[in-house]
C-alpha positions in Angstrom: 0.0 0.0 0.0 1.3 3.5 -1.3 2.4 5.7 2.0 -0.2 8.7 1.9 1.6 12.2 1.0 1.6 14.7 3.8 2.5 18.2 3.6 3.2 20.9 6.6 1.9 24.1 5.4 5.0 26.3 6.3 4.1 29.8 6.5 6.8 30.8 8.6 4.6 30.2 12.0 6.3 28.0 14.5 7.3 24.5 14.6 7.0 23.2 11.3 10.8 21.3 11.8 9.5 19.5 14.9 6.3 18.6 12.9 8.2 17.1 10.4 10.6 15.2 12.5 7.9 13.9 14.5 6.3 12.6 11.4 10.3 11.0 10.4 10.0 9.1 13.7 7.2 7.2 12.5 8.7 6.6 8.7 6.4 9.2 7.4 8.3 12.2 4.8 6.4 15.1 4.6 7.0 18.0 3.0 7.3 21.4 4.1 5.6 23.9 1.8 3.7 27.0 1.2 3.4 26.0 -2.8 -0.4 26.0 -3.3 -0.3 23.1 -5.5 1.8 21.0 -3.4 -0.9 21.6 -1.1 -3.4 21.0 -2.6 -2.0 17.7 -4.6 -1.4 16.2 -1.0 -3.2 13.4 0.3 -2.8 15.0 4.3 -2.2 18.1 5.3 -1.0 19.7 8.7 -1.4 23.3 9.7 0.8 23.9 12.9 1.6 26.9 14.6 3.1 29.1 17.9 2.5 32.7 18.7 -0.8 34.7 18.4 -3.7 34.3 16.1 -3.6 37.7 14.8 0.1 36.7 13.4 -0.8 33.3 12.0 -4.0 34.7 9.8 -2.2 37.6 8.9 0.6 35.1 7.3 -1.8 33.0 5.9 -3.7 35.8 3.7 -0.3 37.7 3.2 0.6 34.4 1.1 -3.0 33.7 -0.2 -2.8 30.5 2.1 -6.0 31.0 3.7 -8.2 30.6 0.1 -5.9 27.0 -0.2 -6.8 25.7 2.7 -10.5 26.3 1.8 -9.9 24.4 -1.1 -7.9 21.9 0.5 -10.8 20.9 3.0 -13.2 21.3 0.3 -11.7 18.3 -1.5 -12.8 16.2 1.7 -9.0 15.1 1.9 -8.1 14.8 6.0 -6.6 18.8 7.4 -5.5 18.9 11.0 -4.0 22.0 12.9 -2.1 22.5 15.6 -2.0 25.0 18.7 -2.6 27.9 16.7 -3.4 25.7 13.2 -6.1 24.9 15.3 -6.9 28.2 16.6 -7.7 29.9 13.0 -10.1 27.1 12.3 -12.5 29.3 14.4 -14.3 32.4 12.9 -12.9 35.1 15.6 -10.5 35.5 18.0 -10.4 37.9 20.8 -6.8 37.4 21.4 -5.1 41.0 21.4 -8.0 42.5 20.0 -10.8 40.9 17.4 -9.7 39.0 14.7 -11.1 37.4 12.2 -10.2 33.3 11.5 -10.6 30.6 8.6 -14.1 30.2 9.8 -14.3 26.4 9.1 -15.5 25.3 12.4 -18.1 28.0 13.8 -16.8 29.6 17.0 -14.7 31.7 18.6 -10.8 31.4 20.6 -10.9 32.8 24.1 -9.0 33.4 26.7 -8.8 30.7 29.7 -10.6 31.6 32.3 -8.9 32.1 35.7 -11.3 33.4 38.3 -8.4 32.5 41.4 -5.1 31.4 40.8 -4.8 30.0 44.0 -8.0 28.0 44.0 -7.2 26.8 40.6 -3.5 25.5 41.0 -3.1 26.4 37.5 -1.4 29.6 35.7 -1.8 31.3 32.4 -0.2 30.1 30.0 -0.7 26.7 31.0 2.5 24.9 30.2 2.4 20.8 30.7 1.5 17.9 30.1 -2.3 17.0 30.7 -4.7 13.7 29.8 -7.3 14.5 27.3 -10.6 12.9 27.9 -13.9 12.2 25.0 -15.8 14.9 25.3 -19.5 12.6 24.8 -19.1 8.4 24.3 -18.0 8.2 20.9 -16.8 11.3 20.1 -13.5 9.9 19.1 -14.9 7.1 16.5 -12.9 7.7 13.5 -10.2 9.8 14.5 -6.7 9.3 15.0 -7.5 10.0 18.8 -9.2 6.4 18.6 -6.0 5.1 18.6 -4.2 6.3 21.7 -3.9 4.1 24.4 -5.7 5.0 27.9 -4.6 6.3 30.3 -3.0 9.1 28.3 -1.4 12.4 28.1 0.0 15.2 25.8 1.9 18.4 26.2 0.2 21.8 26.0 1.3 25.5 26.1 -1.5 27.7 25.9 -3.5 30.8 27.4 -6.5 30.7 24.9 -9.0 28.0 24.0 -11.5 27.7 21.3 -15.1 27.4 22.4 -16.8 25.7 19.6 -20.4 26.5 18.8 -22.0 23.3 18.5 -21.3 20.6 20.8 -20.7 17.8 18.0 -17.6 20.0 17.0 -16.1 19.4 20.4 -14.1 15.9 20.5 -11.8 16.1 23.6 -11.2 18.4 26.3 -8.6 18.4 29.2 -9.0 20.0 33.0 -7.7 22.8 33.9 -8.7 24.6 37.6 -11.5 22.6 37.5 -12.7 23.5 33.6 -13.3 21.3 30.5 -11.0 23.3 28.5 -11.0 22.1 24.8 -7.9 20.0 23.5 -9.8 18.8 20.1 -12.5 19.8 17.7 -13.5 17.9 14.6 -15.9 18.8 11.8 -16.6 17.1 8.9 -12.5 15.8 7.7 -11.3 19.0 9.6 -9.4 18.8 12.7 -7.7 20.7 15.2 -6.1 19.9 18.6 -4.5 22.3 21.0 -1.9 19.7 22.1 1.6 19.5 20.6 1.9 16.0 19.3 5.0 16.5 17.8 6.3 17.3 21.9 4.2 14.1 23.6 6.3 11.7 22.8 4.5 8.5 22.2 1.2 9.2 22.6 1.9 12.3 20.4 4.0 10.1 17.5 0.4 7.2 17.8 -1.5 10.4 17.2 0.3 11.4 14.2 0.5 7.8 13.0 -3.4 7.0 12.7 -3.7 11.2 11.4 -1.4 9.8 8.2 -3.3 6.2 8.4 -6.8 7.6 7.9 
């Protein structure tokens, strides 16, 4: 069976050389790229992404990468993003102002709510490594989260979350303070997890794995 061909959209946003080792652990070459038709001719394609959401979509349209990745997921072909790849799935962020997103999952990125940092035990950004949990029974059917052993865990470095506007969009969520805070979303061949699987060492490499496998 012919190895699926996955490119890492590279649009000069974070941690597309850890993406792409991760992925060479696993025997999988991808290809870094911010060639439209190298996109698009892919048969996977990973958005990652550090920094602020303002940044990332302001790269992506500078470069006309925002109108590929429309037609990317319109060909029904598996997308996932990372940290902030999944971020600018949303349709606004209020990070450092309003900002508009890619608006292929309906809701908006927020920040994480804190009411008392010493009641919580956590701070802002939350930097670690947390277990991510199904957000309903079954909401993991035919994703590559399906295939992550239990118990589990993944690294995270965030201060914002996306809150997802309907409920069937939201896959996983970890606990912070207390919170469901959301660590996966899903529509349709779309998604998006706020983890690092490229930094979660096993877990993270299985994730990528059944991503490529799909």
């Amino acid at each position: 069976m012919t190895q699926p061909n996955c490119a890492i959209i590279d649009y000069g946003i974070g941690n597309v050389f850890s993406v792409r080792r991760a992925l060479e652990q696993i025997g999988v070459e991808a290809e870094l790229t911010a060639d439209p038709d190298r996109i698009l001719a892919a048969d996977r394609v990973i958005l990652p992404g550090v920094g602020a959401f303002g940044r990332a979509m302001e790269k992506l349209r500078q470069d006309g990468l925002d109108r590929v990745v429309h037609d990317y997921v319109a060909s029904g072909k598996p997308f996932l993003g990372i940290c902030i790849g999944l971020q600018v799935l949303m349709e606004a962020s209020e990070e450092f102002g309003s900002h508009t997103g890619l608006g292929l999952i309906p809701g908006r990125v927020r920040k994480i709510p804190v009411e008392d940092d010493a009641a919580s035990n956590f701070r802002v950004p939350f930097i670690g490594w947390s277990p991510v949990a199904e957000s309903q029974s079954g909401a993991w059917q035919g994703t590559p989260l399906q295939d992550v052993p239990d118990p589990n865990a993944f690294y995270f470095v965030h201060s914002y979350e996306a809150v997802v506007s309907e409920p069937d969009h939201l896959i996983a969520t970890h606990t912070l303070g207390g919170r469901a805070i959301t660590s996966a979303v899903r529509r349709d061949n779309v998604m998006g997890v706020q983890f690092h699987p490229e930094r979660s060492a096993d877990h993270g490499l299985r994730f990528l794995e059944a991503f490529v496998n799909l």
